[in-house]
C-alpha positions as CSV (number, residue, x, y, z in Angstrom):
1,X,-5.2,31.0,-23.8
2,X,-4.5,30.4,-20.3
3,X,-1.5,27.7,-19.4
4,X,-3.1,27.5,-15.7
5,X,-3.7,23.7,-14.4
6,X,-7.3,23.3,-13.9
7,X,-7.6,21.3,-10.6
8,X,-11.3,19.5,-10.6
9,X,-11.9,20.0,-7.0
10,X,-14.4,19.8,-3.6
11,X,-13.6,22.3,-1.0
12,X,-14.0,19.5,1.6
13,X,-11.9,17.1,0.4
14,X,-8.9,16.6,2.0
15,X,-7.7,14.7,-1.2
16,X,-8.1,17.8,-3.4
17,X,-6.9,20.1,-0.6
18,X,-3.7,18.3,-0.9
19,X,-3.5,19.2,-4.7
20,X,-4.7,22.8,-3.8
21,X,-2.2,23.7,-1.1
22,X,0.7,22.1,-2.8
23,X,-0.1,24.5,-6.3
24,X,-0.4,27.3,-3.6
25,X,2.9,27.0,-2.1
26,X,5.1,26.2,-5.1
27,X,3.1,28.7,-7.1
28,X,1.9,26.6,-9.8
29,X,-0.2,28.6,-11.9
30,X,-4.1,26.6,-11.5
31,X,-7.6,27.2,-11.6
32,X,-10.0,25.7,-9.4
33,X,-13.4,23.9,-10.7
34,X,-15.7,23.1,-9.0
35,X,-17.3,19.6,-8.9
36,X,-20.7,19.4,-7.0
37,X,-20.3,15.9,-5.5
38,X,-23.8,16.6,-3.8
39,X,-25.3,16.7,-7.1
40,X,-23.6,13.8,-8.3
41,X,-21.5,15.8,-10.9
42,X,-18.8,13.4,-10.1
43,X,-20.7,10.4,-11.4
44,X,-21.9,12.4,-15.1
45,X,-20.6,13.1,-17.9
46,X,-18.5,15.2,-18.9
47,X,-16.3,14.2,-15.6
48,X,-16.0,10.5,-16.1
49,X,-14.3,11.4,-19.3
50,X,-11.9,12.8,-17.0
51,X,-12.1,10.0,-14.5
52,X,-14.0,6.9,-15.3
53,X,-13.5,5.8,-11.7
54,X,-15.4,9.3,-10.9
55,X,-13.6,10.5,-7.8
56,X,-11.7,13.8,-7.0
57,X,-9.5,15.5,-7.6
58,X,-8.4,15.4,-11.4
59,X,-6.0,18.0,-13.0
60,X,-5.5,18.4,-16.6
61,X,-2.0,20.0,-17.7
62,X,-2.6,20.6,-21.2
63,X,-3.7,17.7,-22.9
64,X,-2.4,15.6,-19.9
65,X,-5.1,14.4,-17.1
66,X,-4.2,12.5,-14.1
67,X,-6.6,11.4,-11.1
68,X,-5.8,10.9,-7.9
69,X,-4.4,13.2,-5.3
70,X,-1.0,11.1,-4.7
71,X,-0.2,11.0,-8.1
72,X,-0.7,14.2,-9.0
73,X,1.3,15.6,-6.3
74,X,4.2,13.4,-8.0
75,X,3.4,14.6,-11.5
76,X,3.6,18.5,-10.5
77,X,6.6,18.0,-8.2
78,X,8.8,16.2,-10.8
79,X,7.2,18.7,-13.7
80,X,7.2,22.1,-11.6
81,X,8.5,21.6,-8.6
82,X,11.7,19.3,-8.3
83,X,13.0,20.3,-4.9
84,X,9.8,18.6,-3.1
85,X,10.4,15.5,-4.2
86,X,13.8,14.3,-3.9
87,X,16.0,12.7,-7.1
88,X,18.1,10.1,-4.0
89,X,16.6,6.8,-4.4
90,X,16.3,6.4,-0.4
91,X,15.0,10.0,0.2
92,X,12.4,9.4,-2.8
93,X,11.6,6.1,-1.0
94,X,11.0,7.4,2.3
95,X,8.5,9.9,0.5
96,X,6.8,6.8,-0.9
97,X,6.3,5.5,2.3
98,X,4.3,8.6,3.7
99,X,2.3,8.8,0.2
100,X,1.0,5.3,1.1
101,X,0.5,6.2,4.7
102,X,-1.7,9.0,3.2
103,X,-3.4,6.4,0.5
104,X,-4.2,3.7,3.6
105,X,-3.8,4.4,7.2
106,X,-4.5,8.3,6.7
107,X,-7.6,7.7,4.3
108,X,-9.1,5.0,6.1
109,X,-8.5,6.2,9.3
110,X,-9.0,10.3,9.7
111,X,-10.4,10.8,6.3
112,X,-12.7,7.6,7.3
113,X,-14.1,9.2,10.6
114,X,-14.4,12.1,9.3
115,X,-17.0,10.9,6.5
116,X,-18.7,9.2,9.2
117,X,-19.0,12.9,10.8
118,X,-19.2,15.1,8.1
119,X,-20.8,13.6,5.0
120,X,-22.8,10.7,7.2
121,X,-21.1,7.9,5.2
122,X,-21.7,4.2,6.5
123,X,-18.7,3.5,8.0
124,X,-17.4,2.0,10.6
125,X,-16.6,4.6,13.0
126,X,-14.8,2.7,16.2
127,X,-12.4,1.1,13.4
128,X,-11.4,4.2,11.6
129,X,-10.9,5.9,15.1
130,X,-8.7,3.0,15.8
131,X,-6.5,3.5,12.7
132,X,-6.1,6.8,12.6
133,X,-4.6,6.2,16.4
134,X,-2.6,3.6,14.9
135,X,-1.4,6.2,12.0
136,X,-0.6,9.2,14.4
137,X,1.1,7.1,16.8
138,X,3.5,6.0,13.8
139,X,3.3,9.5,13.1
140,X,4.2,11.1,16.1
141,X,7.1,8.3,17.0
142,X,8.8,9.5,13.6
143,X,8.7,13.2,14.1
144,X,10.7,12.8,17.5
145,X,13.4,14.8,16.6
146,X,12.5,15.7,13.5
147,X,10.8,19.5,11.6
148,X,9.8,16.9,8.3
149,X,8.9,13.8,7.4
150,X,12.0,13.2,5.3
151,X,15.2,14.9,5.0
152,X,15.7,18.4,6.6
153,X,13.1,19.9,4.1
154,X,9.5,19.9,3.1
155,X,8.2,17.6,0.7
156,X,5.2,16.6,-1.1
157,X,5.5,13.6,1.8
158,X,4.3,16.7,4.4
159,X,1.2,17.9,1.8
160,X,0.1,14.6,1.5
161,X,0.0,13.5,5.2
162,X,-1.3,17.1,6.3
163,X,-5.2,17.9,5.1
164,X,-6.5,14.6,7.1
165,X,-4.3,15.0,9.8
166,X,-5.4,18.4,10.6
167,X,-8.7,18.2,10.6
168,X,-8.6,14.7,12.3
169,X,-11.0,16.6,15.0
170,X,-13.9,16.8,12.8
171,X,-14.2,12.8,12.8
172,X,-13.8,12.9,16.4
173,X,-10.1,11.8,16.7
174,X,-8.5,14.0,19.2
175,X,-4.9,15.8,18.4
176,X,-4.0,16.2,22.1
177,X,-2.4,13.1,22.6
178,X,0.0,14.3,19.6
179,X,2.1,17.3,20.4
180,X,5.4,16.4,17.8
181,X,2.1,16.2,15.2
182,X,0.9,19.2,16.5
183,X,3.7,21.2,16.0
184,X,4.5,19.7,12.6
185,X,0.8,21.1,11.9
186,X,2.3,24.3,12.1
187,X,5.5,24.6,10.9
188,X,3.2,23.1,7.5
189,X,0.8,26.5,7.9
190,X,3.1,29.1,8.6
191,X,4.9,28.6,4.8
192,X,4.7,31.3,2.5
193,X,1.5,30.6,0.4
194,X,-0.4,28.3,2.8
195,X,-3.9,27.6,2.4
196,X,-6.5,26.2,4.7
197,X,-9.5,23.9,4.3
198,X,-12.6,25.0,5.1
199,X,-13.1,23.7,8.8
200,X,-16.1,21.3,9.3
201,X,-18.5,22.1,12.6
202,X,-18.3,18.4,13.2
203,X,-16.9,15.7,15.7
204,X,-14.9,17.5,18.2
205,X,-14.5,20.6,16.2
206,X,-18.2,21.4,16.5
């Protein structure tokens, strides 16, 4: 029987790419499934037994399930991967700070406009353009100076801020004005066992 994490997953979803990439470059043994959101697959049984609230992603470890991209990307660091998340209470603090960046400003911002874009959600577009300028410039003041979010090493801070980010274009919210975030874009895809999102012909990537 196969000890592989099955990672319940949408290949658009930013919030299930960060669980994706992070099993890719720690090497965390997973399997991906497939949950057709389009179909409403999401919303049916046998996946709100999983997740009654009915979102992805979801991983099941064993017996152990856990929703919700933030939290699982604490659960497999602490369980699998201890050097991405830092045991120093004001390192491990500084992480949480980005994981609610991620959880607010990133998701209702990026993530936001990009829905608006991509899926045709009924958002409001001008306001999640403006947050997501308000997240980057945050963003981009912090990495003066910097390679990483916090310390002098990657953490599950970077895979959590990085899916949204980088395909901020696709909801129409430029990059340009954001060279530090640029760069930190690519020192996160050239580690060993990156993997992309599929890219969206939408917004300014279209």
């Amino acid at each position: 029987m196969s000890n592989a994490i099955r990672i319940h997953n949408f290949p658009l979803s930013g919030h299930c790419h960060r669980v994706e990439l992070f099993a890719r470059l720690t090497g965390i043994d997973h399997e991906l499934v497939f949950v057709d959101l389009a179909a409403g697959e999401h919303k049916k049984e046998p996946f709100l037994t999983l997740n009654p609230a009915g979102k992805v992603p979801v991983i099941e470890d064993g017996d152990i399930v856990i929703a919700d991209s933030t939290a699982i990307l604490v659960y497999l660091a602490r369980k699998y991967a201890p050097d991405w998340l830092p045991a120093d209470a004001l390192a491990e603090a500084q992480v949480q700070r980005f994981l609610s960046l991620a959880a607010n400003e990133i998701a209702n911002g990026p993530a936001a406009a990009r829905l608006v874009t991509v899926f045709g959600a009924e958002l409001d577009a001008n306001k999640a353009k403006a947050t997501a300028t308000y997240a980057f410039d945050l963003l981009e003041g912090h990495l003066e100076g910097r390679d990483w979010l916090v310390g002098d090493r990657v953490t599950i801070a970077d895979v959590a801020i990085y899916s949204y980010t980088a395909h901020a274009p696709e909801g129409n919210v430029s990059l340009e004005p954001y060279p530090r975030i640029r760069a930190f874009l690519k020192r996160v895809e050239a580690l060993p066992g990156f993997v992309a999102m599929p890219v969206s012909k939408a917004g300014l990537a279209a």
